[in-house]
mmCIF file of the C-alpha atoms, coordinates in Angstrom:
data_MODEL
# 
_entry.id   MODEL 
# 
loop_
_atom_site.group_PDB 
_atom_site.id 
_atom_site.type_symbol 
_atom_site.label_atom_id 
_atom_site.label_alt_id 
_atom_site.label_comp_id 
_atom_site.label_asym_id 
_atom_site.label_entity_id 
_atom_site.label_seq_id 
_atom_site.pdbx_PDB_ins_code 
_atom_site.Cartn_x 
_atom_site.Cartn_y 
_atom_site.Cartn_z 
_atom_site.occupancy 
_atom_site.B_iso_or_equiv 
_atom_site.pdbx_formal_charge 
_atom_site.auth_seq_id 
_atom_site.auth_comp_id 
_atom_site.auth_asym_id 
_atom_site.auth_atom_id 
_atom_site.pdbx_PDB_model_num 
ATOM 1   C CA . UNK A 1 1   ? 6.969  135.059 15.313 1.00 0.00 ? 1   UNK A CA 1 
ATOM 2   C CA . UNK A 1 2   ? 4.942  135.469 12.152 1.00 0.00 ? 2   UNK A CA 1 
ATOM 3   C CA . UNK A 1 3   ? 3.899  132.391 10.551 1.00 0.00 ? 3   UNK A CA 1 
ATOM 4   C CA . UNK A 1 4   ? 6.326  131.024 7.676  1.00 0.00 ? 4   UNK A CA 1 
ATOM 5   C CA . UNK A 1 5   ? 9.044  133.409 8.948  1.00 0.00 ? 5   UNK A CA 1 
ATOM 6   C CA . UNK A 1 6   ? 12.555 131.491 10.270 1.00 0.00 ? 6   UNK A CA 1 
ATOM 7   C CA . UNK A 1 7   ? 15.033 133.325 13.144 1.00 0.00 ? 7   UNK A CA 1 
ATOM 8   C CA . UNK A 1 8   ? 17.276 133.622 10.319 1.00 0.00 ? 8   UNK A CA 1 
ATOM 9   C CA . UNK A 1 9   ? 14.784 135.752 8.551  1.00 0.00 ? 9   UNK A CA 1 
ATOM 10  C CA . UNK A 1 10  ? 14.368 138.018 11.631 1.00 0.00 ? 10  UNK A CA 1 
ATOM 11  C CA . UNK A 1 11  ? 18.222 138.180 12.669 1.00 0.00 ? 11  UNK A CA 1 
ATOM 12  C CA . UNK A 1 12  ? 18.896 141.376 11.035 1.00 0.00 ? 12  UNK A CA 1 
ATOM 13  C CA . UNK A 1 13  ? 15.750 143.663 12.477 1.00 0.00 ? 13  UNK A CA 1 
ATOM 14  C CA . UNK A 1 14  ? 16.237 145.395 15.908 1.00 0.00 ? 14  UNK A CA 1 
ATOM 15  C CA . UNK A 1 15  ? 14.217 147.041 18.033 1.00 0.00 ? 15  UNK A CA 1 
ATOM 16  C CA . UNK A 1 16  ? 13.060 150.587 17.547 1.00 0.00 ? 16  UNK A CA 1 
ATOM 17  C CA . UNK A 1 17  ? 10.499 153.008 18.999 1.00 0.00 ? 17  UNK A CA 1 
ATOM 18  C CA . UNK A 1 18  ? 7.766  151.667 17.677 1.00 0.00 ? 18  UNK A CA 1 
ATOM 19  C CA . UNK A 1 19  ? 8.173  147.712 17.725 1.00 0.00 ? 19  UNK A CA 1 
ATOM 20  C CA . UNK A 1 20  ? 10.030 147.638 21.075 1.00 0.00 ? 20  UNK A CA 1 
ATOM 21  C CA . UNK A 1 21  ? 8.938  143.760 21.382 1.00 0.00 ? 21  UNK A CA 1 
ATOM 22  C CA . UNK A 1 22  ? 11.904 142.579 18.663 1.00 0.00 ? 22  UNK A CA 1 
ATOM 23  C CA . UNK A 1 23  ? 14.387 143.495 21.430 1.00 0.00 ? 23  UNK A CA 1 
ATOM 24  C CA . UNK A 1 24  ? 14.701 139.439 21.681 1.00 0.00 ? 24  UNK A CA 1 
ATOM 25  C CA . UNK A 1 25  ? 15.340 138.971 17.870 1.00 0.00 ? 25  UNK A CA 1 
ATOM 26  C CA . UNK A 1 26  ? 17.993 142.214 18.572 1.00 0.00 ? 26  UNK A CA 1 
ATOM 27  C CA . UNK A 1 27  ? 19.544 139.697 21.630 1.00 0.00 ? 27  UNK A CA 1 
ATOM 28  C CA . UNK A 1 28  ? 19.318 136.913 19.011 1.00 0.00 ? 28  UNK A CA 1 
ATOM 29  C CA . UNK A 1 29  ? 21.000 138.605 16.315 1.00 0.00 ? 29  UNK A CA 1 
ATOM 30  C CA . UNK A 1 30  ? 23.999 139.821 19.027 1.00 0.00 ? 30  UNK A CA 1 
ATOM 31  C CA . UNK A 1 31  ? 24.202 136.456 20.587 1.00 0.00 ? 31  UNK A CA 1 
ATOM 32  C CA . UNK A 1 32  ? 24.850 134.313 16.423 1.00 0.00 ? 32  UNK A CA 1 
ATOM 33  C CA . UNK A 1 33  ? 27.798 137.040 16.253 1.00 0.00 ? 33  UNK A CA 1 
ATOM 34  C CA . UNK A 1 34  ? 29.366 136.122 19.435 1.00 0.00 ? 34  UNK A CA 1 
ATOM 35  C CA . UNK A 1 35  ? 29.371 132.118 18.980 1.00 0.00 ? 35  UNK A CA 1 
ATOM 36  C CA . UNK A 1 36  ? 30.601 132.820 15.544 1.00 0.00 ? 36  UNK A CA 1 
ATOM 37  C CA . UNK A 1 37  ? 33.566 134.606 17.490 1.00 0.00 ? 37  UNK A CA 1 
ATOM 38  C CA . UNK A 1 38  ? 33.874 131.915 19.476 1.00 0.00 ? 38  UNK A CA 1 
ATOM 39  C CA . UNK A 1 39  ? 33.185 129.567 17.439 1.00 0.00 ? 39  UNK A CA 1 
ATOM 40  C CA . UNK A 1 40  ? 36.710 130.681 15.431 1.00 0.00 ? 40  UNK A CA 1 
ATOM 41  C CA . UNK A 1 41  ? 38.666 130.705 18.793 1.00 0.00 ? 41  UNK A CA 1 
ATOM 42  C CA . UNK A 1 42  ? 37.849 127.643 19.467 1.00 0.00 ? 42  UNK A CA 1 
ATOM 43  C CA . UNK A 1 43  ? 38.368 126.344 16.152 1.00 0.00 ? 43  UNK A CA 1 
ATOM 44  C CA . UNK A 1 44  ? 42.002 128.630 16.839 1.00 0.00 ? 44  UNK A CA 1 
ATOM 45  C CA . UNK A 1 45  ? 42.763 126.810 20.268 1.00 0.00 ? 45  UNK A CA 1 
ATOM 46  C CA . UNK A 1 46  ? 42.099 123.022 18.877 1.00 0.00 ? 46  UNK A CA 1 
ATOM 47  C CA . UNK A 1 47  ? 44.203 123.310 16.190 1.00 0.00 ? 47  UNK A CA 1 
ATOM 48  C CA . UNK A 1 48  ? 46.854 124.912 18.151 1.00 0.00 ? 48  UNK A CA 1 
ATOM 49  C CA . UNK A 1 49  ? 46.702 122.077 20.475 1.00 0.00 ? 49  UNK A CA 1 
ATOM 50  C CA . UNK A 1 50  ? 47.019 119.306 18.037 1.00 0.00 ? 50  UNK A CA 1 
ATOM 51  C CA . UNK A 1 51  ? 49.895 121.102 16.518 1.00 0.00 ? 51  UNK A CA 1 
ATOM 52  C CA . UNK A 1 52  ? 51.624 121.460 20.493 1.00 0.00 ? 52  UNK A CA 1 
ATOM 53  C CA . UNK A 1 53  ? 50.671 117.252 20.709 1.00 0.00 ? 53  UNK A CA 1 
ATOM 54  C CA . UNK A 1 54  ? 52.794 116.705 17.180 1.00 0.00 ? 54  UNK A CA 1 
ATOM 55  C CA . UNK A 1 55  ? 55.718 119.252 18.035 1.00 0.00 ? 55  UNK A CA 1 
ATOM 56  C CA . UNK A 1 56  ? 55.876 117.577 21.970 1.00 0.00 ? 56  UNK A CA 1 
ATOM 57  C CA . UNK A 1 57  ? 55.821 113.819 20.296 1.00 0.00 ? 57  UNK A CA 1 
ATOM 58  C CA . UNK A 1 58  ? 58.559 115.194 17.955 1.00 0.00 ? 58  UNK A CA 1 
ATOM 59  C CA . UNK A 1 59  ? 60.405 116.563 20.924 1.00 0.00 ? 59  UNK A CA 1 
ATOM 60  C CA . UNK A 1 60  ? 60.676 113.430 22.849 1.00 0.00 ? 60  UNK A CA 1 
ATOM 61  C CA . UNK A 1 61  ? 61.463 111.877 19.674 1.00 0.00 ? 61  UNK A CA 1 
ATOM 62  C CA . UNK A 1 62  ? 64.523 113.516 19.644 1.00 0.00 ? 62  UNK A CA 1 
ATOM 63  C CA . UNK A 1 63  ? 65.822 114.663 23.443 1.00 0.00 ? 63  UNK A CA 1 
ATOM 64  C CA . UNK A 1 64  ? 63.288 112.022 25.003 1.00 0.00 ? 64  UNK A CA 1 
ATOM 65  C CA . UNK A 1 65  ? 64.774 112.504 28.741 1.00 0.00 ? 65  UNK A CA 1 
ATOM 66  C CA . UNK A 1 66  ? 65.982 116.057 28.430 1.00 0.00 ? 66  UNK A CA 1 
ATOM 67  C CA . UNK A 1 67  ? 62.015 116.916 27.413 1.00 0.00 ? 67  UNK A CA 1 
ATOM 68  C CA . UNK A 1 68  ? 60.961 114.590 29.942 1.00 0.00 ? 68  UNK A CA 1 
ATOM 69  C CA . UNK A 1 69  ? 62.657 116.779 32.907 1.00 0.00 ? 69  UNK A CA 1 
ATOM 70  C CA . UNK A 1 70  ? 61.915 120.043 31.514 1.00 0.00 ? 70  UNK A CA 1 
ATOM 71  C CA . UNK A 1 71  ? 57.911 119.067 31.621 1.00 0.00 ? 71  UNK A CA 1 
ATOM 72  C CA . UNK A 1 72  ? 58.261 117.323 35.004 1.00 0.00 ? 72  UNK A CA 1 
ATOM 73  C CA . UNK A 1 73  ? 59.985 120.655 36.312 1.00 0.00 ? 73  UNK A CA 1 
ATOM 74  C CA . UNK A 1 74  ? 57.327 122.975 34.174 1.00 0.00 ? 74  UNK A CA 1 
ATOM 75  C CA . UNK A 1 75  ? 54.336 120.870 35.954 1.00 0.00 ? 75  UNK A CA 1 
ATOM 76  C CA . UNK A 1 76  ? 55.939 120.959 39.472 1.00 0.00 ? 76  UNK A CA 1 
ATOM 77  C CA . UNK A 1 77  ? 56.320 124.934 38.659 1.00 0.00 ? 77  UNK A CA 1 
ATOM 78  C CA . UNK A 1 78  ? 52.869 125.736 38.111 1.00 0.00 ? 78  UNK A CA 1 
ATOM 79  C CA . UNK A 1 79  ? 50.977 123.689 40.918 1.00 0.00 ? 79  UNK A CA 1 
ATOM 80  C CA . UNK A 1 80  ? 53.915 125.176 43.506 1.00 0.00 ? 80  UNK A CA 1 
ATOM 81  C CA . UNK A 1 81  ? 52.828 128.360 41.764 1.00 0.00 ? 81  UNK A CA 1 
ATOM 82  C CA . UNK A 1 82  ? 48.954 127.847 42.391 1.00 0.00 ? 82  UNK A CA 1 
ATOM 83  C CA . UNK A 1 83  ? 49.115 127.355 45.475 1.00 0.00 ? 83  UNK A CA 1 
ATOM 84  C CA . UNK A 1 84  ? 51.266 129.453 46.502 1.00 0.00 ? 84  UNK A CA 1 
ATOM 85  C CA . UNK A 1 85  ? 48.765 132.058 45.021 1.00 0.00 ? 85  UNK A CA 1 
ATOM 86  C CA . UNK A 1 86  ? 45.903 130.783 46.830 1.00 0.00 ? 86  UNK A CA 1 
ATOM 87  C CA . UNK A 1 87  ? 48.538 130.853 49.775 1.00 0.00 ? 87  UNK A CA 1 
ATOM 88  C CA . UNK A 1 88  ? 48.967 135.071 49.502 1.00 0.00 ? 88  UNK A CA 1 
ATOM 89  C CA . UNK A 1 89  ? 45.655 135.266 48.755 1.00 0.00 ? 89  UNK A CA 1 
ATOM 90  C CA . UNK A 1 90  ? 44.332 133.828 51.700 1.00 0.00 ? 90  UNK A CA 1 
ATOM 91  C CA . UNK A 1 91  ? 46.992 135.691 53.821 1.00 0.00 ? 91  UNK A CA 1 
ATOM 92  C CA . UNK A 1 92  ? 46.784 138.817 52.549 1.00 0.00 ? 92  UNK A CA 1 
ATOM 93  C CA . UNK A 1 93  ? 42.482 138.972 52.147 1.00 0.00 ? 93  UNK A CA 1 
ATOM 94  C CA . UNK A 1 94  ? 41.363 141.142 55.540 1.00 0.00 ? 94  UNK A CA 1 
ATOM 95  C CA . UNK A 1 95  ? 38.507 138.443 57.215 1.00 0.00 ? 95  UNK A CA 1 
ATOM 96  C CA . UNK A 1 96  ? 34.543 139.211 56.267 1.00 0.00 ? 96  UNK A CA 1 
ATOM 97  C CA . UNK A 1 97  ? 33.448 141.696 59.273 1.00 0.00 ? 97  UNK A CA 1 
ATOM 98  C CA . UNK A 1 98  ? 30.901 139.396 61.842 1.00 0.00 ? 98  UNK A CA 1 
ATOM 99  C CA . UNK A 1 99  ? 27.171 139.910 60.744 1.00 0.00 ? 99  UNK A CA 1 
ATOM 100 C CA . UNK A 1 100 ? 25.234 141.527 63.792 1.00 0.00 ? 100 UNK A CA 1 
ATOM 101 C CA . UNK A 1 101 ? 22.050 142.549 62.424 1.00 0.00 ? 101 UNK A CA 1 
ATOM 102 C CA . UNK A 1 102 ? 20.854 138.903 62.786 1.00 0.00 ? 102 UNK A CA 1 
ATOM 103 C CA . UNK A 1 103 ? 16.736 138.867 63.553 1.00 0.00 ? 103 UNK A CA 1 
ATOM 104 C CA . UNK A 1 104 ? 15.368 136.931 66.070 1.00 0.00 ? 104 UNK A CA 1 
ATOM 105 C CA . UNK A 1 105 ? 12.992 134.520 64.800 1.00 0.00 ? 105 UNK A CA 1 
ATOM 106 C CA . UNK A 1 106 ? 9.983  133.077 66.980 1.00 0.00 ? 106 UNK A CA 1 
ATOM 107 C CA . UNK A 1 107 ? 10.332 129.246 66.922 1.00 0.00 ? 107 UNK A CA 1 
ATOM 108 C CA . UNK A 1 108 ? 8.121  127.704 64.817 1.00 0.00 ? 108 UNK A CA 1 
ATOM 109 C CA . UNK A 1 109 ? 4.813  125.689 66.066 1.00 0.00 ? 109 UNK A CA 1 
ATOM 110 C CA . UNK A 1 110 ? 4.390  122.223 65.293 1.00 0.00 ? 110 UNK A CA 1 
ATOM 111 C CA . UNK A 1 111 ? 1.896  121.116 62.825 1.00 0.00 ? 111 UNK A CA 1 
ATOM 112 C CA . UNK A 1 112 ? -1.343 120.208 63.526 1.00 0.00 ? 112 UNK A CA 1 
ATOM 113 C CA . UNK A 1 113 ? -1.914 115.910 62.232 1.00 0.00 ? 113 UNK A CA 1 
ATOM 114 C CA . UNK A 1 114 ? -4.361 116.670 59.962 1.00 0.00 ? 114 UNK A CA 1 
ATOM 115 C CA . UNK A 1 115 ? -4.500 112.888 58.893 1.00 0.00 ? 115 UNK A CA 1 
ATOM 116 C CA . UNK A 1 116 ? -7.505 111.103 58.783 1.00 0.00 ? 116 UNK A CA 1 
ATOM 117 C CA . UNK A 1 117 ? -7.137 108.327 61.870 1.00 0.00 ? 117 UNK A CA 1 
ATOM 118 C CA . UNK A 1 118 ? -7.152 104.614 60.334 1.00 0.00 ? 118 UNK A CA 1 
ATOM 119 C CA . UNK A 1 119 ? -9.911 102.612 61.312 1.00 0.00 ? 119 UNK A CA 1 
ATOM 120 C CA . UNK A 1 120 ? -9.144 98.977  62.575 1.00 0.00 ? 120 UNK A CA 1 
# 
């Protein structure tokens, strides 16, 4: 990087023909747009979840036991669910075919004490 020049100075030049080294500021300049993408999806997903804590407190609130079941039968659901994918899956995958092509190896020599013997 030149001296006095910043990555945020550099973010917008990619790499052509003739200065095929700024492929990393290229990478660099890809990689900001993507965590500002995430960065609003995850921005999206916490404030979605805060809003599911208030509307769930509010539901109990109001049908406490009724909500109660329905999220003890929704939890059961999707573990029974899980497993029962990983169930099929395992069932229904064909088993990895026996490797045969397995070298012989020589066994290996001991090594040679190269330590210097103490002297008493």
């Amino acid at each position: 990087m030149p001296p006095g020049a910043s990555l945020r100075s550099l973010r917008g030049s990619c790499p052509d023909a003739a200065h095929p080294h700024n492929r990393y500021i290229c990478a660099l300049d890809r990689l900001t747009r993507f965590m500002a993408n995430d960065r609003a999806i995850g921005g999206a997903i916490f404030g979605g979840s805060i809003l599911g804590i208030i509307v769930y407190g509010v539901l109990l609130w109001f049908w406490g036991p009724l909500v109660v079941e329905i999220t003890a039968f929704v939890a059961v659901l999707v573990i029974l669910a899980i497993l029962a994918w990983i169930g099929y899956t395992m069932a229904t995958t064909p088993p990895p075919e026996p490797i045969t092509d397995i070298p012989e190896m020589a066994p290996e020599k001991p090594a040679a004490d190269t330590s210097t013997p103490k002297k008493d």
